[in-house]
N, C-alpha and C positions, 0 to 999 in steps of 0.2 A: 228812596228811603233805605237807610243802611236796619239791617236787623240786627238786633243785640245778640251776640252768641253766633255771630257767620263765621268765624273761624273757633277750632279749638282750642283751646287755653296752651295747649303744649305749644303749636305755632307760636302762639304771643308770647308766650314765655320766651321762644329763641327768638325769635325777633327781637326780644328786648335787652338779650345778650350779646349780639350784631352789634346793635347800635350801642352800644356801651362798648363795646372791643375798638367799633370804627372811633367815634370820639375820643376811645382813650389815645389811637393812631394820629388824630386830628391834633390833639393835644402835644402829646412830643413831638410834631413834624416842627407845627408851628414855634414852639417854644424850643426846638434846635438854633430854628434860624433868629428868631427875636433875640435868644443869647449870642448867636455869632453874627448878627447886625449892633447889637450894644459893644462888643467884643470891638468889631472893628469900625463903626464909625459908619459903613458904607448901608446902605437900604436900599430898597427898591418902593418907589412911591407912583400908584397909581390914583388916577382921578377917581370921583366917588364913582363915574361909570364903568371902569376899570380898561378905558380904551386906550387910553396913553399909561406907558411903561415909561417909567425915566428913572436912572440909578443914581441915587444923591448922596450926599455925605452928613453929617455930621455937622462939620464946618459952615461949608458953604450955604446949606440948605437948613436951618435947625428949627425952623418950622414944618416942614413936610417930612423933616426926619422925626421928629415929634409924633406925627399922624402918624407916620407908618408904622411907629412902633405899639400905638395906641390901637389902633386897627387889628396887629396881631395879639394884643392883648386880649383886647374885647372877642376874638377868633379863641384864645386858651381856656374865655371865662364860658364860652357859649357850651366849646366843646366838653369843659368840665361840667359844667352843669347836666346837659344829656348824657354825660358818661354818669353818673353818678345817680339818675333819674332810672337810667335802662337796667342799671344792674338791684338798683334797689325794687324794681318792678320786678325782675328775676328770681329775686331770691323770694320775695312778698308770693309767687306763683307757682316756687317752687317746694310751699309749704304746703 
């Protein structure tokens, strides 16, 4: 059984500043490469297990080049959401 109040509020406060800085990191890593995989055409598409790595294109592939870029999206929308969740719990903790 977790008890209400086992940690105090200053922790959670940084803690929720972490995860807002990390995501915001998560956010521009991903969104680097989703613009220089639109940029050039070329992707990296992994199965939903992520066992097989295979670099495709554009062209050739524009199905799996589709997912992949769909995938890093769905990665920008996640990590923008917890970035934006962690800092609004910051500042809500830090009044």
């Amino acid at each position: 059984m977790i008890v209400s109040g086992s940690l105090p509020p200053r922790a959670i406060k940084w803690f929720c500043l972490i995860l807002a800085v990390s995501a915001f990191a998560v956010v521009l890593i991903s969104g680097s490469v989703w613009y220089g995989n639109d940029r050039s055409g070329e992707a990296v598409y992994r199965t939903s297990r992520g066992a097989v790595k295979e670099d495709i294109t554009r062209d050739i592939h524009p199905e799996k080049f589709r997912e992949a870029q769909t995938r890093l999206l769905f990665r920008i929308g996640i990590g923008g959401v917890l970035c934006v969740t962690g800092y609004r719990f910051f500042r809500k903790l830090s009044e």
